[in-house]
C-alpha positions as a printed NumPy array, in Angstrom:
array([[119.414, 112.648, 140.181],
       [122.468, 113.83 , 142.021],
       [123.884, 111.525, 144.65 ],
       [127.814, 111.361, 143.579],
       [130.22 , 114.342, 143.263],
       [131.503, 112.92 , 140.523],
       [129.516, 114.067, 137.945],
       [130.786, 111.126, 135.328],
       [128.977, 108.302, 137.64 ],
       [126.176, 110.953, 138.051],
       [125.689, 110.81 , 134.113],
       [125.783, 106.764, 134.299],
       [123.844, 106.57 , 136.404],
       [120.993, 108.851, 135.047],
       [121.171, 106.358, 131.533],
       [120.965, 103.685, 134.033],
       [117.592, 104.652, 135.501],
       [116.244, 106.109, 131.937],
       [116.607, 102.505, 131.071],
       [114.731, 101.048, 133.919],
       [117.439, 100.06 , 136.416],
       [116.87 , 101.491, 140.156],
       [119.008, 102.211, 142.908],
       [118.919,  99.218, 145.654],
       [121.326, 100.416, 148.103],
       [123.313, 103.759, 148.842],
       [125.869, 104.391, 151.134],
       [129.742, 105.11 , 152.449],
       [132.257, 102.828, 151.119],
       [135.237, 101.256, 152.723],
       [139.01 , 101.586, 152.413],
       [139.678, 103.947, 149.812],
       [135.958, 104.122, 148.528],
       [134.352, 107.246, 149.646],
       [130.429, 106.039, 148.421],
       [129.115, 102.929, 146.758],
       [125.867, 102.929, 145.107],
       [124.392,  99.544, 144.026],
       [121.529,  98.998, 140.958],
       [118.954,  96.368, 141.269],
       [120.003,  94.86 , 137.399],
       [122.933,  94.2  , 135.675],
       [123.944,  97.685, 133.335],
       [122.144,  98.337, 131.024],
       [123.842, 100.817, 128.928],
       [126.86 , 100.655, 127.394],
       [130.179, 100.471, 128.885],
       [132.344, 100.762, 125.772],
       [130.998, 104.163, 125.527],
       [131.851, 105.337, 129.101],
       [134.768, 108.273, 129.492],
       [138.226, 107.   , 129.971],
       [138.784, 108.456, 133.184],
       [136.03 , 105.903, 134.517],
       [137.583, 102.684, 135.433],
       [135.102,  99.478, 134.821],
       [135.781,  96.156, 136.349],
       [134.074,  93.402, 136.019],
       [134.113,  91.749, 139.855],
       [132.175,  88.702, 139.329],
       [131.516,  87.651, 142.862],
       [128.385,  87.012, 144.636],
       [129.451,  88.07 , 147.756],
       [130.212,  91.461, 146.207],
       [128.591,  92.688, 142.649],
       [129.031,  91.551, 138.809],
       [130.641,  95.096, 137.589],
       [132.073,  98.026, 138.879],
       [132.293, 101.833, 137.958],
       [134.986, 103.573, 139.43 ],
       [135.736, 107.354, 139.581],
       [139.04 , 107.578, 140.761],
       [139.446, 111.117, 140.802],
       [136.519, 111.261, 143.804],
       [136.516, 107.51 , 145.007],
       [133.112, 106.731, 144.268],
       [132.033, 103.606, 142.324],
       [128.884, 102.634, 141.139],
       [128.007,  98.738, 141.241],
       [125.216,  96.349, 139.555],
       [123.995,  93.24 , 141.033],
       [123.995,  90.076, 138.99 ]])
């Protein structure tokens, strides 16, 4: 599944959906994000083993999302709920 051109978050989140996490909402970002894509779950692969040049974040809010993915090279970030 393609949906970022980052092809880092496109990796994550092809583990993510091998492991039985879906895709709950897709669409432009805000700011400086160019796309946010949100999973249903929290992640469910590893994070320690993610490329440097991603940037995780762990948000924490309700309003918002529990972690965060960030490609800063394209502005895309990929997001679980809690």
């Amino acid at each position: 599944m393609t949906i970022f051109r980052s092809e880092l978050l496109n990796e994550s989140l092809k583990l993510e959906l091998a492991q039985g996490n879906r895709v709950v909402d897709d669409g432009p970002g805000w700011g400086d994000i160019a796309r946010i894509v949100m999973l249903e779950f929290p992640f469910r692969s590893s994070l320690l083993e993610l490329p440097s040049s991603l940037v995780v974040r762990e948000v924490n809010d309700p309003h918002y999302w529990k972690t965060e993915i960030e490609d800063s090279s394209t502005k895309e970030v990929l997001v679980c709920r809690f």
